[in-house]
VOGU-3710 file (C-alpha; in Angstrom, 3 decimals, decimal comma):
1> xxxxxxxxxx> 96,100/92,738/131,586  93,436/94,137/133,845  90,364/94,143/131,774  88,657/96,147/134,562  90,240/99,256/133,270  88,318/98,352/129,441  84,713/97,496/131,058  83,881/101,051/129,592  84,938/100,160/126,450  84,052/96,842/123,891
11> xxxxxxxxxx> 86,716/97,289/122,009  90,428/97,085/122,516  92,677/97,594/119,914  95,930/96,258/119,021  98,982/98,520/117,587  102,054/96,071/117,580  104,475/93,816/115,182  104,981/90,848/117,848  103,993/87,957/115,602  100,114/86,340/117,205
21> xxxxxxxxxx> 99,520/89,121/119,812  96,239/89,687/118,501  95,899/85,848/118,255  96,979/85,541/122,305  94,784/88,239/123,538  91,600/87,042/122,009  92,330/83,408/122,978  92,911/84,710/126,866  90,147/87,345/126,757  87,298/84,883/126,028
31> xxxxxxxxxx> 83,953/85,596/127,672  85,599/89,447/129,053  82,905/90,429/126,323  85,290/92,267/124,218  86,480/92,855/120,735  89,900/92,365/120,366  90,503/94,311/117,196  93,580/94,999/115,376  95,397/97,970/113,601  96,989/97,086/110,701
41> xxxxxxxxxx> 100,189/99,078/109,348  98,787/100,115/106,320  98,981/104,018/106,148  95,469/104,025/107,449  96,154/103,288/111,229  95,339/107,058/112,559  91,945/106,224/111,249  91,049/103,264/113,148  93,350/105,073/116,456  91,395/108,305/116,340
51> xxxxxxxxxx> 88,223/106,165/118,036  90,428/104,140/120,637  89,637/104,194/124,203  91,257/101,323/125,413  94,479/100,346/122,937  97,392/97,935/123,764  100,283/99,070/121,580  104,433/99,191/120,717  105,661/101,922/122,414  107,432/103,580/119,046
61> xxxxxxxxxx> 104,861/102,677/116,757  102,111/104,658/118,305  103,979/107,779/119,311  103,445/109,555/115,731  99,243/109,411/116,328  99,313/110,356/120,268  97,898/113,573/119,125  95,349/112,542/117,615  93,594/110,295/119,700  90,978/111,906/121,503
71> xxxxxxxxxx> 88,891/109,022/122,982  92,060/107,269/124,663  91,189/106,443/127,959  94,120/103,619/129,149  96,790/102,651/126,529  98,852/99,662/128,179  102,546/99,512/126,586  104,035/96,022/124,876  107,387/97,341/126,802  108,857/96,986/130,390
81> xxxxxxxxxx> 110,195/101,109/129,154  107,148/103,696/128,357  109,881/106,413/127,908  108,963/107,379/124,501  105,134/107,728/125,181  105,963/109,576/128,436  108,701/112,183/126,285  106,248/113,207/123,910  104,271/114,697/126,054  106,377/116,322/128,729
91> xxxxxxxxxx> 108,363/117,491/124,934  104,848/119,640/124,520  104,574/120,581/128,434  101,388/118,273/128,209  100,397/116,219/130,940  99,997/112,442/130,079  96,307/112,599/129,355  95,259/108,756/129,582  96,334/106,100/132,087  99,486/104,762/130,839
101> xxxxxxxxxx> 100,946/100,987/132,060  103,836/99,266/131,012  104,716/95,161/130,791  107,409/95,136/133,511  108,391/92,366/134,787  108,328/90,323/131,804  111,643/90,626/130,182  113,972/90,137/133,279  114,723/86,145/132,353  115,504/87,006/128,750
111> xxxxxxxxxx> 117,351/90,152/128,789  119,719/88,516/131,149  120,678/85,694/129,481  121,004/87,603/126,283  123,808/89,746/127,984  125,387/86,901/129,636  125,370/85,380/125,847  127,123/88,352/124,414  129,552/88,205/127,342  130,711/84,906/126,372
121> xxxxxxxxxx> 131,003/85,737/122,850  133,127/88,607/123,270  135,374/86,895/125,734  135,719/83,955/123,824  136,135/85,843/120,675  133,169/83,872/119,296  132,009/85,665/116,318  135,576/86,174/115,159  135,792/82,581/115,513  132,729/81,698/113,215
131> xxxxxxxxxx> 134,003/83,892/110,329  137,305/81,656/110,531  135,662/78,535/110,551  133,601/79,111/107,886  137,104/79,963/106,462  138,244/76,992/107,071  140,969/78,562/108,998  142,777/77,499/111,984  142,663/80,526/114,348  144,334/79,496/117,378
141> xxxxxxxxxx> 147,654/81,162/117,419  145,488/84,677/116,534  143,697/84,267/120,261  146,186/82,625/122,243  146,289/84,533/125,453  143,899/86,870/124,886  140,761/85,109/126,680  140,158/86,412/130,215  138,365/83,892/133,038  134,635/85,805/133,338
151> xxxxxxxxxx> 135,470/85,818/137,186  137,852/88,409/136,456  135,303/91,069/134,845  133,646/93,681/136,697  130,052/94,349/134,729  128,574/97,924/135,008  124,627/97,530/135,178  122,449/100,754/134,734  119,747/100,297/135,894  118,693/97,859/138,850
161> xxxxxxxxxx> 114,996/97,331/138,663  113,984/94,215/137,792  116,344/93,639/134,377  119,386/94,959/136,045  118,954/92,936/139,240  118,663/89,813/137,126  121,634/90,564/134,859  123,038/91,070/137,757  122,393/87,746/139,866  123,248/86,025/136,754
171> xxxxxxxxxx> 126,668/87,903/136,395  127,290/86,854/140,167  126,877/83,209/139,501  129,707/83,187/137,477  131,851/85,464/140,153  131,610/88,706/138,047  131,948/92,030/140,268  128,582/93,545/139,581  129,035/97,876/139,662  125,161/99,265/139,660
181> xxxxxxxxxx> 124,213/102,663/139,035  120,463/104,190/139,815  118,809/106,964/140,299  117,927/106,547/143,337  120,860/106,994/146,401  119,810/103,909/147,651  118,020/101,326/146,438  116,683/97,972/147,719  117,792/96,050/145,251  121,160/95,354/145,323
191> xxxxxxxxxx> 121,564/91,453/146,503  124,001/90,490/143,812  125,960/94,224/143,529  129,378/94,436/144,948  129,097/98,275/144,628  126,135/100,262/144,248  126,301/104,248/143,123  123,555/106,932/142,625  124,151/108,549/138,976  126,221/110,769/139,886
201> xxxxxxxxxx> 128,652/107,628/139,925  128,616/106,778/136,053  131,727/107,477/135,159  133,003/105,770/137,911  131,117/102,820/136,748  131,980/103,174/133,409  135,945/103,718/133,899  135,870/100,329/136,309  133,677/98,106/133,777  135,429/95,582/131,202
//
């Protein structure tokens, strides 16, 4: 966080569910001179948001008060995605009226390893394979055949900023064929893609993924 941005400002407040934010921030923002103060979800939080100029917050939780915060100077988003923030506005031809960052960046390490998890479970009929054991029932006539090597797959990825390029090296280390899909026509990005398509190219990605 760039505490330049709040030297305006004493306070920043805090609009978010992850467990010891607050906690984090003020450890880390020791001697910036500045109140780390929190909003509680009690029904009162437009109160304590109305007087907000600088305000690190969830993305969905503080979309209901954007309208009524006035004093907002810089709001920077728990997120890597700031779509919801950004879709209010442009939903009420309103120009974002603060300065608006997001957390990207963060997320890339975790995000990938969470898809290759789910990958694996599918394939290897995990979940299925749980229920039976808990059971107590010997399941494996009901899969035989049925697993596929994950070299075979071919993973769409939409998206290839910096969570798509990471699912995607991560696919590639286990010889997946990687199909991304962007918005831009090209894109520098695309290291661990076999094929690469502007989004005009979806269904094509989405008829060739497993």
């Amino acid at each position: 966080i760039n505490t330049e941005k709040a030297t305006s400002s004493s306070v920043v407040h805090v609009l978010c569910s992850t467990p010891r934010m607050v906690q984090v921030l003020r450890t880390h923002l020791t001697g910036a001179d500045l109140e780390v103060r929190e909003v509680e979800m009690n029904g009162k939080e437009s109160d304590e948001l109305r007087n907000a100029e600088v305000l690190i917050a969830e993305p969905s939780l503080v979309v209901p008060f954007l309208n009524d915060m006035p004093k907002l100077k810089w709001m920077q988003g728990t997120w890597a995605g700031v779509d919801k923030v950004l879709h209010h506005f442009k939903s009420q031809g309103k120009n974002l009226p603060f300065v608006l960052t997001r957390l990207g960046g963060q997320f890339s390490t975790e995000m990938a390893e969470y898809v290759i998890a789910n990958i694996l479970a599918n394939e290897r009929h995990l979940f299925t394979l749980h229920q039976r054991q808990a059971e107590r029932t010997w399941a494996h006539a009901e899969f035989k055949g049925s697993t596929r090597p994950l070299s075979s797959l071919t993973v769409g990825v939409l998206g290839v900023g910096d969570i798509g390029s990471e699912v995607a090296r991560c696919c590639k280390q286990f010889n997946m064929t990687v199909v991304g899909v962007g918005f831009r026509a090209r894109s520098e990005r695309l290291q661990f893609f076999d094929e690469y398509r502007d989004v005009s190219g979806l269904d094509y990605m989405l008829t060739c993924s497993d």
